[in-house]
C-alpha positions in Angstrom: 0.0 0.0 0.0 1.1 3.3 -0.9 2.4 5.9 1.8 -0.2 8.7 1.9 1.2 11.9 1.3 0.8 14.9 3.6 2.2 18.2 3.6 1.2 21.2 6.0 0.1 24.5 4.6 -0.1 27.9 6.1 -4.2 28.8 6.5 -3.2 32.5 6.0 -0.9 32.9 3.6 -0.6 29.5 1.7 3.0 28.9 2.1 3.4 25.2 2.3 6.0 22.8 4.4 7.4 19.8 4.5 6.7 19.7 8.7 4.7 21.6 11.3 6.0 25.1 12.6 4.1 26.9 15.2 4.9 30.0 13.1 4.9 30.7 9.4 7.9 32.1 8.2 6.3 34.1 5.4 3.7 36.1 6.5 4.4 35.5 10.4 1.7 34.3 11.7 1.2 31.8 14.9 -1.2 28.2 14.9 -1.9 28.9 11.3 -0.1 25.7 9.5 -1.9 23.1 9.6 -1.0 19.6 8.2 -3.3 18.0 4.9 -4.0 15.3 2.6 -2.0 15.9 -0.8 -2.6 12.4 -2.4 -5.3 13.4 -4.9 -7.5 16.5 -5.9 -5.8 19.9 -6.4 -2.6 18.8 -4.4 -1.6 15.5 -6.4 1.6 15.4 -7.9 2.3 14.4 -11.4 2.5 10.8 -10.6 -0.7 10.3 -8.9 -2.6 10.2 -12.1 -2.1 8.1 -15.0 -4.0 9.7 -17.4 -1.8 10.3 -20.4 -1.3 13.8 -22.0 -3.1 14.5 -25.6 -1.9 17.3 -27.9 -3.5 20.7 -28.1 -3.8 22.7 -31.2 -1.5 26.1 -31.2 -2.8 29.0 -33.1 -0.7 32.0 -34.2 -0.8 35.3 -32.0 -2.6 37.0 -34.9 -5.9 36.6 -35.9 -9.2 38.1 -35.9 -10.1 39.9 -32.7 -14.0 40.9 -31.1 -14.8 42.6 -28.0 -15.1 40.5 -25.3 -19.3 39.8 -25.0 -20.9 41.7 -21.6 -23.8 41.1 -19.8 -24.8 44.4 -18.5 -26.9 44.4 -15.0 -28.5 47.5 -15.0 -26.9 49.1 -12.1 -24.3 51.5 -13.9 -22.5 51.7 -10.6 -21.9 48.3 -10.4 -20.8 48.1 -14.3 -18.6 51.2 -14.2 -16.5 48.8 -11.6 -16.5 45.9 -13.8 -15.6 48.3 -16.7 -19.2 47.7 -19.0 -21.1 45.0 -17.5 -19.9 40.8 -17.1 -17.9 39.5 -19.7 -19.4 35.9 -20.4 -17.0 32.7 -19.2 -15.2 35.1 -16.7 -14.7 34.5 -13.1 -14.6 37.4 -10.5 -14.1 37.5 -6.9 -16.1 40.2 -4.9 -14.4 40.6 -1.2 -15.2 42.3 1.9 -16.1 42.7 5.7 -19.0 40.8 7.2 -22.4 42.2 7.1 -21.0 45.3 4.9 -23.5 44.1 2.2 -22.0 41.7 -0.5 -24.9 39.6 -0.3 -27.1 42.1 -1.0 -25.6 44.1 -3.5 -25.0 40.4 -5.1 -29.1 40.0 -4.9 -29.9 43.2 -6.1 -27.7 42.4 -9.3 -29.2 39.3 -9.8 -32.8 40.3 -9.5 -31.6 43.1 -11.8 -30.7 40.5 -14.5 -33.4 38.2 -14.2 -35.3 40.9 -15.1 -33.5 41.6 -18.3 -34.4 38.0 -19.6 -30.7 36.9 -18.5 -30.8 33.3 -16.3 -29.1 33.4 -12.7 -28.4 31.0 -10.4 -27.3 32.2 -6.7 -25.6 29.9 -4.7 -25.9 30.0 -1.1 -23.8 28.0 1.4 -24.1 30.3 4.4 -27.6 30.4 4.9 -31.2 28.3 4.1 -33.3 29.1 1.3 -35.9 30.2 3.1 -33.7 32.9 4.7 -32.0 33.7 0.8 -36.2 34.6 0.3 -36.6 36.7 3.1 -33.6 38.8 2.0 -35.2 39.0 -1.2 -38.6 40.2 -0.4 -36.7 42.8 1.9 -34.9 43.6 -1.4 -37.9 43.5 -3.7 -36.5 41.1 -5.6 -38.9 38.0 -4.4 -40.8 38.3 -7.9 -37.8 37.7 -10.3 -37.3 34.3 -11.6 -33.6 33.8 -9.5 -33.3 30.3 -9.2 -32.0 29.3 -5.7 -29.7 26.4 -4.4 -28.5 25.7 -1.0 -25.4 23.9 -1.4 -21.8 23.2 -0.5 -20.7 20.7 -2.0 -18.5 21.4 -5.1 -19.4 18.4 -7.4 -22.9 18.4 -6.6 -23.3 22.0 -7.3 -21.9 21.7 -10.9 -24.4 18.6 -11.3 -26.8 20.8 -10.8 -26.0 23.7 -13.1 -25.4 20.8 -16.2 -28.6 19.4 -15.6 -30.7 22.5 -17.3 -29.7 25.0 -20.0 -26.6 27.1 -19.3 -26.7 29.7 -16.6 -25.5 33.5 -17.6 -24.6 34.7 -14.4 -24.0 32.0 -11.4 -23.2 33.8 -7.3 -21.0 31.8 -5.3 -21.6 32.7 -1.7 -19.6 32.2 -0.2 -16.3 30.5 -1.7 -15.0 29.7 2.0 -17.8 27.3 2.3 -17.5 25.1 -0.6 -15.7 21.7 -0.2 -15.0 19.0 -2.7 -14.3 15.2 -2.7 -11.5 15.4 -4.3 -9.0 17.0 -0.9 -9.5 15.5 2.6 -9.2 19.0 4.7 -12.2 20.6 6.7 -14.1 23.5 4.5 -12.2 26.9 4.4 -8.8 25.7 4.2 -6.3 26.4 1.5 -6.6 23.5 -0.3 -10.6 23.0 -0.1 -10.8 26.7 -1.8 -8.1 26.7 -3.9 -9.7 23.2 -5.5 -13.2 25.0 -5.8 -12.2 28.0 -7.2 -10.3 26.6 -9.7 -13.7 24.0 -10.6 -16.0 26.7 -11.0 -13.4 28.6 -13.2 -12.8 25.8 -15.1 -16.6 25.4 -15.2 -17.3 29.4 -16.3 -14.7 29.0 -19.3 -15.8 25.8 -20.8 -19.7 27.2 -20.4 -19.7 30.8 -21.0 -21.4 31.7 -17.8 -20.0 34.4 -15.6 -19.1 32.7 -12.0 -18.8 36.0 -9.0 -17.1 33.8 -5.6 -18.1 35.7 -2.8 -15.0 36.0 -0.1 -14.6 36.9 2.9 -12.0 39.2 4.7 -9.6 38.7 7.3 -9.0 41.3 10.1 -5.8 42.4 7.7 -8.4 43.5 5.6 -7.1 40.8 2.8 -9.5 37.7 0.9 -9.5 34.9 3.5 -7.5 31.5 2.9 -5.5 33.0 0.3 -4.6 35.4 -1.8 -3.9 32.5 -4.3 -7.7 32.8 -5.6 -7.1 36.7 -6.3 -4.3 35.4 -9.3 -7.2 32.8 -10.5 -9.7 34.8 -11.3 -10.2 37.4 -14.2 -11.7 40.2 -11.9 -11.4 41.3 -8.1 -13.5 43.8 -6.5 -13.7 45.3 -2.5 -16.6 46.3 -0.7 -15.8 48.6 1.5 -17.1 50.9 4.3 -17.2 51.7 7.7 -19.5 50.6 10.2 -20.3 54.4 11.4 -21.6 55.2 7.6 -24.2 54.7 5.7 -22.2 54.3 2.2 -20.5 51.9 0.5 -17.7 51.8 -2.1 -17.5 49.1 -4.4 -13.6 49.6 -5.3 -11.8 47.3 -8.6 -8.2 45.8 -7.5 -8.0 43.9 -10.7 -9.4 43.6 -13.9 -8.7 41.4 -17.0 -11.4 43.3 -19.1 -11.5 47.3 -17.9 -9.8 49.2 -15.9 -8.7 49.7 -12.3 -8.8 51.8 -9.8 -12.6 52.5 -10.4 -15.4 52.9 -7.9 -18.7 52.3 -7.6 -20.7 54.5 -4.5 -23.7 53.1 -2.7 -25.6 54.1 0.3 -26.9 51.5 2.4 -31.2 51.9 3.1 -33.6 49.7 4.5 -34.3 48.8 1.3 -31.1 47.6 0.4 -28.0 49.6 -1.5 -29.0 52.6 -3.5 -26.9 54.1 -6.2 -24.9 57.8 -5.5 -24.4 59.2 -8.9 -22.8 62.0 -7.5 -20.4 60.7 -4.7 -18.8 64.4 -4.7 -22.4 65.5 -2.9 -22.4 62.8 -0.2 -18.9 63.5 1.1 -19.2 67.5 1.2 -23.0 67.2 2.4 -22.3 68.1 6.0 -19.3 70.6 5.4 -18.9 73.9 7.4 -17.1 76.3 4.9 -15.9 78.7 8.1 -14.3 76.4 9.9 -10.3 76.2 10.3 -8.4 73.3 9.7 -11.0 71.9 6.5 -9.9 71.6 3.5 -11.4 70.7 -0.5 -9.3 67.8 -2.2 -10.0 67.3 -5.8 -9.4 63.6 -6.0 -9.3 60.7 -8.9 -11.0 57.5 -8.7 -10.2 55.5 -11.9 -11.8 58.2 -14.6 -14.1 59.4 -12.0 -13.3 62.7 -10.3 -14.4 62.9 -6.4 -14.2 65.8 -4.4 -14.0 65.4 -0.4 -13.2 67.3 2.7 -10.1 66.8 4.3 -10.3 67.8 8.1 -7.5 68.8 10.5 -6.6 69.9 14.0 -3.7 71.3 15.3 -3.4 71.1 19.2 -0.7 71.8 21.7 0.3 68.6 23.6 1.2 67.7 26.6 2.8 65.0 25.9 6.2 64.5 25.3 6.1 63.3 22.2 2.8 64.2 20.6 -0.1 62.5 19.0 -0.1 61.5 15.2 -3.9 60.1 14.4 -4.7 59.6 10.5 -8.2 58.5 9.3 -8.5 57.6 5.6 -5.1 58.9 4.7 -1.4 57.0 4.6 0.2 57.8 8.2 4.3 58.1 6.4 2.8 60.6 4.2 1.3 62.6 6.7 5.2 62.5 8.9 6.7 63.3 5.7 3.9 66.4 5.2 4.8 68.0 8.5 9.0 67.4 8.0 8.9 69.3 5.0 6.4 72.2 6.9 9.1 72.5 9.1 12.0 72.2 7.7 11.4 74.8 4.4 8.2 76.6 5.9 9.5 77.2 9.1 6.1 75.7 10.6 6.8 74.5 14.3 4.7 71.2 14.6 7.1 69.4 16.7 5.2 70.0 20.6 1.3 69.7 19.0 -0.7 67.3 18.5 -2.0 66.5 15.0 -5.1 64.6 13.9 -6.3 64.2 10.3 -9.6 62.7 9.2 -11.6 62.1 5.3 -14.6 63.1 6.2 -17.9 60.5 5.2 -15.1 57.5 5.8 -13.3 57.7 2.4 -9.9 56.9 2.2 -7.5 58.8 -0.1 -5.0 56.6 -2.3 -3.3 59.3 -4.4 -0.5 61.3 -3.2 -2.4 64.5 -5.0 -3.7 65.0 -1.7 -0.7 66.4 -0.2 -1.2 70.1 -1.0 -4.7 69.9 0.8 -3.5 68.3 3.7 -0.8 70.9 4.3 -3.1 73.4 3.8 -5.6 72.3 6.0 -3.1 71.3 8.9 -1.8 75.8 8.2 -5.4 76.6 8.3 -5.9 74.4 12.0 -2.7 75.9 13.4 -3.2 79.3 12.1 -7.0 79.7 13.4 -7.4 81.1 9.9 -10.6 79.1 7.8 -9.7 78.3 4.6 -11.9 80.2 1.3 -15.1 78.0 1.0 -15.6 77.9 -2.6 -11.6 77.0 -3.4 -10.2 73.3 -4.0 -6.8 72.0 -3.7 -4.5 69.4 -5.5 -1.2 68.8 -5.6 1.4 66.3 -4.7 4.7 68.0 -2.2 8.5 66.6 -2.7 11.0 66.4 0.0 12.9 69.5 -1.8 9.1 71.6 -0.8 8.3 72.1 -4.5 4.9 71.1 -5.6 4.7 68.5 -8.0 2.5 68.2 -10.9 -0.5 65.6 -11.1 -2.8 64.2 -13.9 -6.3 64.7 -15.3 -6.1 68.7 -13.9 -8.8 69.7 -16.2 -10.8 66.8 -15.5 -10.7 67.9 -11.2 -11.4 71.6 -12.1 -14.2 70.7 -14.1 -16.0 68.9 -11.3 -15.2 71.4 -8.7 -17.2 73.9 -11.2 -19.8 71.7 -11.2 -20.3 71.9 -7.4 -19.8 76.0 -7.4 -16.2 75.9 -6.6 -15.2 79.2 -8.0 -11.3 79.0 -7.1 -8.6 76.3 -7.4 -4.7 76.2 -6.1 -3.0 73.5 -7.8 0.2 73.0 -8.9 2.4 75.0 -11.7 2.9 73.8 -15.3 0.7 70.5 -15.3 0.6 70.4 -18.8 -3.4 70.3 -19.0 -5.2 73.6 -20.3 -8.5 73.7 -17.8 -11.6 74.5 -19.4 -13.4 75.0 -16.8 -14.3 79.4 -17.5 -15.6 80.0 -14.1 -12.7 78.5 -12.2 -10.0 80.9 -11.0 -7.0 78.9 -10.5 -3.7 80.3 -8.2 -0.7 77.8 -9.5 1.4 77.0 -6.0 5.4 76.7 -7.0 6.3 75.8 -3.7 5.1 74.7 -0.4 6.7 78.2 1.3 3.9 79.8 -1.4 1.0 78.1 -0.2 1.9 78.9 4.1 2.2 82.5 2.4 -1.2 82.3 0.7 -3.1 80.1 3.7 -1.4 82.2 6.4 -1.3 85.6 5.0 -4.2 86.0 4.1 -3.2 87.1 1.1 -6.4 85.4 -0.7 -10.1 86.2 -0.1 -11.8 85.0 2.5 -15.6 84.9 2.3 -16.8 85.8 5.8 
């Protein structure tokens, strides 16, 4: 009799070893290795199977070309992510904390389709049907023709989906709960995801439907049991929010098909997610225009411009060595904002304490926002409010010069759209802005916008 074959695999990370360790030497973490069946299924080696190998035809890399076929839901939010709607035999992975609303956004596209005549199959391994219904009637989706199946088992779930015509959208949900006969571990481990992931994507490329694997996410904020089913899979996409706010951001990390870098914005009802065609207006709803320390950043999302409030506050502190609180901005960038304030600006920040916040919850990815930030943390320490209608852009190098940024035009414009009547951005960004209405004040250097913030040397609307 053959020796069965183990081998021990992180849970967190999927680095895999020869013998137990208490710690994973890749990503560091403790208990998380735990030993598996490698004989058959995903983990077999070559010799495990006999089958032998049958040629394949190869075809030259030119040829005729079409645009990959997409299935459009209906929500434009949800397809300017996805960059035009589902491309047909593509898999995608849709991540994010619990209860932040993949299900139902998931439901909400799927009633969508049904409606359009498209056939969907949703998936559910967390919960009963009877509970998928209630959801749906909470959703008003209860009188689409979604067909439903409670299942976890990998094999008996693509039974299921041969035995009638082809499906064009199937919802996994969630990936961590499907198991297959094929590997020996418990549900959610490495090995039991990595085999059904790669099942169903083997299943949506040989039939043309689109497969969407619900995952969820760790406390690192990254796809449980692996990051290996992010590389599988044509399309991954973050839902995102916090729990204090009633919006959601549906955010594209990769795409096979579009772009990235997109966004979708949502805000969470009792009637599920609704779409924010504007996101601009929901984070500068609540602003106060004569307050110190606030300040309008002009930001990019993909091709989407979004404007939002960045908020500071300069305090003395009594502390020895004072406080540094970021929300919804890169903690580094804000040290390396206040070094260059103090070493070409003279600006003393050394003995006060400095908190920065995104207002609404958005977090800012681009360093663009660096002129804003510095301007609002001169506006906090300076007691002096910033000019309501004026936005700011810009990114800040070690040497204090500002540094041009892209798609200038493209922020103006939006800011005119919202009655911003002034801009200070950086000098010679090669773009031309159209925007008429728009005054715009080019900053050189950071030592020109203290002058401008602190001098008053601009208008300020009382």
């Amino acid at each position: 009799m053959a020796k069965t074959k183990t081998t021990f695999i992180c849970q967190n990370c999927g680095s895999v070893y020869s013998r137990w360790m208490g710690k994973c030497e890749s990503c560091g973490e403790w208990n998380t290795i735990v030993e598996e069946n490698m004989t058959g299924g995903i983990g077999g080696g070559p010799m495990q199977s006999r089958r032998k190998g049958r040629p394949a035809a190869l075809l030259p890399l030119s040829g005729e070309m079409e645009e990959a076929p997409r299935i459009v839901s209906g929500i434009p939010e949800l397809d300017r992510v996805t960059g035009g709607g589902f491309v047909r035999g593509s898999a995608l992975l849709v991540g994010g904390d619990p209860g932040i609303g993949k299900s139902t956004l998931l439901m909400q596209a799927a009633a969508a389709l049904a409606r359009g005549g498209h056939r969907v199959v949703y998936v559910s391994g967390e919960e009963a049907v009877a509970q998928v219904r209630l959801r749906a009637q909470r959703l008003h989706a209860a009188d689409t023709s979604v067909q439903l199946l409670a299942e976890t088992n990998i094999e008996d779930i693509l039974a299921t989906l041969a035995q009638d015509k082809r499906p064009d959208l199937v919802i996994i949900d969630s990936i961590q709960t499907v198991w297959t006969d094929m590997a020996e571990s418990a549900p959610g481990t490495v090995t039991q995801v990595r085999a059904g992931a790669q099942a169903l994507i083997r299943y949506a490329k040989s039939s043309g439907a689109t497969v969407i694997l619900v995952g969820h996410v760790t406390k690192e904020g990254q796809i449980a049991g692996p990051r290996v089913v992010e590389h599988m899979v044509d399309a991954v996409l973050y839902f995102e929010g916090e729990g204090g706010h009633h919006y959601r951001i549906l955010r594209t990390v990769k795409n096979r098909f579009g772009p990235t870098d997109e966004i979708g914005v949502f805000e969470m009802g009792d009637g599920g997610l609704r779409e924010v065609a504007n996101p601009s207006e929901l984070f500068l709803g609540e602003r106060n225009g004569k307050s110190p320390g606030a300040a309008v950043f002009a930001g990019m999302e993909g091709t989407r411009p979004v404007l939002v409030e960045i908020q500071a506050l300069v305090a003395p502190s009594p502390l020895g060595t004072p406080r540094r609180s970021v929300i919804g901005w890169d903690t580094p960038r804000l040290a390396m904002v206040l070094a260059v304030l103090e070493a070409h600006c003279g600006v003393r920040l050394g003995q006060h304490d400095v908190y920065l916040n995104v207002a609404g919850g958005y977090r800012i990815r681009e360093p663009a926002a660096d002129l804003a930030v510095a301007a609002a943390l001169v506006s906090s320490l300076s007691g002096r409010p910033l000019p309501a209608e004026c936005v700011f852009f810009g990114e800040i190098s070690l040497s204090g010069s500002v540094r041009p940024v892209s798609h200038a035009a493209q922020r103006i414009k939006e800011a005119e759209k919202l009655g911003f009547r002034r801009s200070m951005m950086p000098a010679s960004t090669g773009e031309t802005p159209k925007a008429k209405e728009v005054e715009t004040l080019e900053i050189e250097t950071l030592p020109h916008l203290v002058a401008e913030v602190a001098g008053r040397q601009i208008e300020v609307e009382a």
